[in-house]
C-alpha positions as CSV (number, residue, x, y, z in Angstrom):
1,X,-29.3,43.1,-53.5
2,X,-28.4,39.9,-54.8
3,X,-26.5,38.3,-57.7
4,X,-26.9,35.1,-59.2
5,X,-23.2,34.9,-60.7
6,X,-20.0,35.9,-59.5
7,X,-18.1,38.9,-59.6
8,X,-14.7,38.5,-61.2
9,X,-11.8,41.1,-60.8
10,X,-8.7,41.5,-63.3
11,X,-5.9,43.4,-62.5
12,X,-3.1,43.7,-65.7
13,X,0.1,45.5,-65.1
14,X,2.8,46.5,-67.4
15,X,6.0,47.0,-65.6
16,X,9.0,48.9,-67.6
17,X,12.4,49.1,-66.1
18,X,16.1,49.7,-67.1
19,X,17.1,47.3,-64.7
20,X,16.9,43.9,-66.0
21,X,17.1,42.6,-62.6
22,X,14.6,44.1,-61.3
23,X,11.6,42.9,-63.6
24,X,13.4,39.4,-62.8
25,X,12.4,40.0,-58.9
26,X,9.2,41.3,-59.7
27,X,8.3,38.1,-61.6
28,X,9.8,35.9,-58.9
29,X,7.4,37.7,-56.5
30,X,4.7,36.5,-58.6
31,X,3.1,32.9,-58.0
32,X,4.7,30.3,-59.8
33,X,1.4,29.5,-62.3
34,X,1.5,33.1,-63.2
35,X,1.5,33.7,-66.9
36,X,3.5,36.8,-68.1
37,X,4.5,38.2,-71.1
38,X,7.3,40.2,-72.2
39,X,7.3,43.1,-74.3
40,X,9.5,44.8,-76.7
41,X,12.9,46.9,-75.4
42,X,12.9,50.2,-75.9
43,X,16.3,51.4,-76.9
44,X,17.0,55.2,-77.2
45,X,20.8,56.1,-78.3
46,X,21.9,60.0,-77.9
47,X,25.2,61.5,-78.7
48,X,27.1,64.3,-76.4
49,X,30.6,66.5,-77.0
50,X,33.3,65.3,-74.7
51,X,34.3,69.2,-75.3
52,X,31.8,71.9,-75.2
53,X,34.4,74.7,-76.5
54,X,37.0,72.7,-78.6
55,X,36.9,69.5,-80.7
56,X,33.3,68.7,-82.3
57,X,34.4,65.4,-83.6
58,X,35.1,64.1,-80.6
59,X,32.1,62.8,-79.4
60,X,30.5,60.0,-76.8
61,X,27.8,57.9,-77.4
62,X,25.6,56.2,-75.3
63,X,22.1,54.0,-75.6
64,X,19.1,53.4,-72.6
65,X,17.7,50.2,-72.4
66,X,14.3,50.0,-71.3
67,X,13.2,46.6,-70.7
68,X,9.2,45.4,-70.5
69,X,6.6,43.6,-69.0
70,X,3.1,42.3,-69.0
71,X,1.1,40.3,-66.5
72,X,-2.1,40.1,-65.7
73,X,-3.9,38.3,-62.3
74,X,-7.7,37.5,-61.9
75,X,-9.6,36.7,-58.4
76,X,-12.9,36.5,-57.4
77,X,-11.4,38.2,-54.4
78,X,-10.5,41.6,-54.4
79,X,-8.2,40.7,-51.5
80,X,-6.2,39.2,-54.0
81,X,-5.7,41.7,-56.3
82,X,-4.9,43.9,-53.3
83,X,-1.8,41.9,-52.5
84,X,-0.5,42.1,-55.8
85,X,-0.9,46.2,-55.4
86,X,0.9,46.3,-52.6
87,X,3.7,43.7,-54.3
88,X,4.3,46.2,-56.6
89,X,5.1,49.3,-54.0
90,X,8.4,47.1,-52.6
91,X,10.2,47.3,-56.0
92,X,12.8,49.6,-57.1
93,X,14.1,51.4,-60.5
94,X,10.4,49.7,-61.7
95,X,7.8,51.8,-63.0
96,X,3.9,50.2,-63.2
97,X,1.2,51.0,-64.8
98,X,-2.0,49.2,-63.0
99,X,-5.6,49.0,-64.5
100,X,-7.9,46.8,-61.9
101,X,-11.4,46.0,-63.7
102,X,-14.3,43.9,-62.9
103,X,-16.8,41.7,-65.0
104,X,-19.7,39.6,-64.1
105,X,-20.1,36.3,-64.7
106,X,-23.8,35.6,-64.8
């Protein structure tokens, strides 16, 4: 079986962390002509009682900061866009979400 164009592969990957520091390694990882973008924070605020029992108005208040990103790599080698897989298994306190695809260029 034969083709007569090439095949090319396209790995994206949005990363989310709370760790701001993190997503900075991850994108040092990354080569240095490699376009990312980021994406919105996600900012959830919650309230708790200091007291359970006693005083309701007094009260703590606290927000999570969820900080995210978007990159995506293409190859013509799925070697490649293994690499950047396993990249991704190294990092701490950051969560991925990968989608690999392929397309042919004819």
């Amino acid at each position: 079986m034969s083709f007569s164009g090439n095949l090319v592969y396209k790995c994206e990957v949005w990363s989310s962390s709370a760790n701001i520091k993190s997503l900075k390694l991850l994108l040092f990882l990354l080569p240095f002509f490699q376009k990312y973008r980021g994406l919105s924070i996600n900012i959830k605020k919650f309230t708790l009682l200091r007291s359970p029992l006693g005083n309701k108005r007094s009260k703590d208040q606290f927000e999570k900061r969820e900080h995210r990103v978007y990159f995506h790599v293409e190859s013509n080698k799925p070697s490649n866009i293994l690499a950047y897989v396993h990249i991704l298994t190294f990092l701490n306190e950051v969560k991925c979400k990968v989608k690999v695809s392929n397309k042919f260029l004819g």
